[in-house]
N, C-alpha and C positions, 0 to 999 in steps of 0.2 A: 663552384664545383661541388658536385652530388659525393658526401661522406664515403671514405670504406669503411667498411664494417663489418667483424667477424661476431655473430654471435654462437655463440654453444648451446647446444640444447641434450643436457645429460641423459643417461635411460630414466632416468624418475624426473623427469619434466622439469628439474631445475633449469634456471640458464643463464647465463653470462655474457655479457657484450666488450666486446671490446672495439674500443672507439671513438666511444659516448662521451662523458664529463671526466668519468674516473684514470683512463688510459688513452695512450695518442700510439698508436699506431706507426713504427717505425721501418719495419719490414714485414712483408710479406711475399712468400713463396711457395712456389706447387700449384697456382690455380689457373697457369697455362697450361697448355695442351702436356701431355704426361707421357713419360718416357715411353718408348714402342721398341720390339726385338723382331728382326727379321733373323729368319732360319734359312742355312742355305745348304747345299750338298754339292761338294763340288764334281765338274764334269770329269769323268774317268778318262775322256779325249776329246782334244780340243780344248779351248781356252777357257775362266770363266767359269762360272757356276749354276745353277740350278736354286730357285726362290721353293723352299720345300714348307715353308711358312710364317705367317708373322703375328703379332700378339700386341695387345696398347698393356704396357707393364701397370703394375702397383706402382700408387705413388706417396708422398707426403707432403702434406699443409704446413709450412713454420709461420707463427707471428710472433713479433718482436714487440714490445711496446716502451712506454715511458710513462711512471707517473706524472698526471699535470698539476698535481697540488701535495706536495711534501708535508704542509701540515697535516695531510690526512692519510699518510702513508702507513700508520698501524692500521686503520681501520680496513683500508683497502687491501693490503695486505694478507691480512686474515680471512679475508672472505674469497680472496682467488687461493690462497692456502686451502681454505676447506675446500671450494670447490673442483678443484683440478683433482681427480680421485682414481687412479689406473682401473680401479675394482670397475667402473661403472664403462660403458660405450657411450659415443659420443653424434650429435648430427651437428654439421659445422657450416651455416650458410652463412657465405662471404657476398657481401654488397662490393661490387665494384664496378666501377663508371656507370650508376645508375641499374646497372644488373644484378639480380639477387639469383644465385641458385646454392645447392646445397649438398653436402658429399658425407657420408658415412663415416667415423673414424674411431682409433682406440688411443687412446693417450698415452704417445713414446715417449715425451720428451717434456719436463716442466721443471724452472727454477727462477727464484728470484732471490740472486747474491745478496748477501750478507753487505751492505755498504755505507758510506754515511746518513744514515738515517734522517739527517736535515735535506738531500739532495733527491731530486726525483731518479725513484727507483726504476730497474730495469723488470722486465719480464719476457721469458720465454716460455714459447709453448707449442708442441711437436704433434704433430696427429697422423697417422700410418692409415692411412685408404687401402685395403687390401681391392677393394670394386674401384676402379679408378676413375667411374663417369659422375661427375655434377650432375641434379638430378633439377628440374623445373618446381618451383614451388610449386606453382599450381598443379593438382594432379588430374585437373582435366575431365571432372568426371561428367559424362555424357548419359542421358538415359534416353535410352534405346523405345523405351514403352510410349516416349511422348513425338516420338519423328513419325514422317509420313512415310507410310510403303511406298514400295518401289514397285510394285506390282500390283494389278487390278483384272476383273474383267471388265470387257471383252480382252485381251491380247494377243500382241504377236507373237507365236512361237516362232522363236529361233533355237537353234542351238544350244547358243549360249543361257539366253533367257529359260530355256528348257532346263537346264541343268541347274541354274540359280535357283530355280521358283521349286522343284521339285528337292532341292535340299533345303527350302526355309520354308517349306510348305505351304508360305504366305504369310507365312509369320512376320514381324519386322526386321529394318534390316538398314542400317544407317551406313555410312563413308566415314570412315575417323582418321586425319590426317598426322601425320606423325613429320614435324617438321626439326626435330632433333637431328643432332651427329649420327647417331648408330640408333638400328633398331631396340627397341624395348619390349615390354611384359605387361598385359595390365589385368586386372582384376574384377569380376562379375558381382555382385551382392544382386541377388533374383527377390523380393520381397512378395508371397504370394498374399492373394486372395480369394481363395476361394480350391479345391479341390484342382491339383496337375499332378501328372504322370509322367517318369522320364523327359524331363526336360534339360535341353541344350545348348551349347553355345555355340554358332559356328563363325569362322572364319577363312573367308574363299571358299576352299574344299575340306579343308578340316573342321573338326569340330571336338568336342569335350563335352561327353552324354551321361547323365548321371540316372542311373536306373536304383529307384526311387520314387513313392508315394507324396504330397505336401498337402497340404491345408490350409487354410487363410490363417496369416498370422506367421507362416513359417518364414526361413531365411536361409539361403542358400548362398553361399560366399565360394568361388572359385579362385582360386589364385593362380595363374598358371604360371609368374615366376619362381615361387617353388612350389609349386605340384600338388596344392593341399585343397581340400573339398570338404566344405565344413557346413553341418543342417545345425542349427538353433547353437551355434558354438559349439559345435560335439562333430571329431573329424568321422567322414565317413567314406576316405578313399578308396573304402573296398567296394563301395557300390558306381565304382564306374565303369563304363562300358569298356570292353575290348578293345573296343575301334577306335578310345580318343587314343589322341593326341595332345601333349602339353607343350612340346616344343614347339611345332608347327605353329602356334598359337601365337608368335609373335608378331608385334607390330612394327612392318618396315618401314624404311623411310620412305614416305609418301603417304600412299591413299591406302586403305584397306576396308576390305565390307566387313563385318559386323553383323549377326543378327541372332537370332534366338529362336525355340521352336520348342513343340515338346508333344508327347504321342496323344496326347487330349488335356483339354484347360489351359491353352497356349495362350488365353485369354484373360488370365487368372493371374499374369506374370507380369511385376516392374523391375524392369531390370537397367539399371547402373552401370558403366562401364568406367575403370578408373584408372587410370597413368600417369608416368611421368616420365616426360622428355627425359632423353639423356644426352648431354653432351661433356666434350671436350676439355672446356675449361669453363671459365667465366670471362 
């Protein structure tokens, strides 16, 4: 049988396993599917209620462990001491039945009693997920610059194809599948070379246009689960367009186009597309 294993990975890239040689794993909770609240309004006549909305709540991570080697209980002791630290945030992927994903967390809960110091120790450790979805290690990342268009001449106009080719002006234009629980968010880094102008990103009929100059050598990072628009590391979300969108930007479950464009040097543009499934549990 394939190991569980939680490891920690703190804001300053420290990390911690628990699992491994040092701790055995006694309980673990929180990495099924996480609590949900439906909203309901009941009916003014007649029986019965009205579903006015529903929500997947905030959850928490517990692991329980045991030391496996008592002789070595100061030493191990001290190091999950120093590192369990409230001050810092935490990313907490749980390997379980061969599946590894990974969930954001801040540190509620840590102790480890005071006991007979010959017997292996206990340890607990509490973690508060305010975002309640597991995320895909792998973040998927796709470049967009290296796929084949979808468009050529001669072709068919259609309608639809009319409306496609005429919003990516030919530009590229990939399918990125999103085979997660719930839709997600993913992130652009555009690498130029060579001189572009207002350059895009679109998805279906939305898009997110940044009006702005680049140059070879520049970097263009789009975030659109929060909102941020950054040239060479330096935010510049005052130069976007009117017309984006950042919510519309998301990736739902299934298929979605993808492509990029830009008012000249559309050709000058590599661009990366990066995510991460989210689901439910592990």
């Amino acid at each position: 049988m394939k190991p569980t294993l939680v490891k920690c990975v703190r804001s300053d890239a420290k990390e911690f396993t628990i699992g491994l040689s040092d701790w055995k794993i006694t309980k673990l909770e929180g990495i099924d599917a996480p609590n949900f609240s439906l909203f309901t309004d009941k009916n003014a006549v007649g029986d019965g209620a009205m579903l006015s909305g529903k929500r997947v709540d905030d959850r928490d991570v517990y692991v329980e462990a045991k030391s496996r080697f008592p002789q070595q209980n100061e030493a191990i002791r001290t190091r999950a001491l120093g590192f369990f630290n409230p001050k810092y945030t935490y990313r907490v992927h749980v390997t379980y039945l061969g599946t590894t994903r990974w969930i954001e967390g801040e540190l509620e809960g840590f102790s480890i009693p005071a006991e007979n110091v010959y017997r292996n120790m206990t340890m607990k450790v509490r973690f508060y997920c305010p975002d309640p979805y597991f995320r895909s290690e792998d973040n998927f990342g796709k470049d967009i610059a290296s796929s084949q268009k979808m468009f050529g001449f001669p072709y068919i106009q259609t309608a639809k194809i009319k409306t496609v080719a005429s919003a990516f002006n030919f530009a590229k234009l990939v399918k990125i599948t999103n085979d997660g629980d719930v839709e997600t968010y993913c992130m652009a880094r555009i690498l130029f070379s060579g001189e572009t102008t207002n350059p895009k990103i679109v998805k279906d009929d939305y898009f997110v246009r940044v009006c702005e100059s680049f140059t070879s050598g520049d970097v263009l990072e789009i975030d659109f689960a929060n909102a941020t628009i950054r040239k060479n590391g330096t935010n510049i979300i005052q130069k976007i367009d009117r017309g984006s969108t950042f919510t519309s930007m998301q990736l739902d479950v299934g298929p979605s186009n993808i492509g990029f464009a830009a008012d000249t040097g559309d050709a000058n543009m590599s661009v990366t597309i990066y995510y991460n499934k989210l689901y439910l549990g592990v």
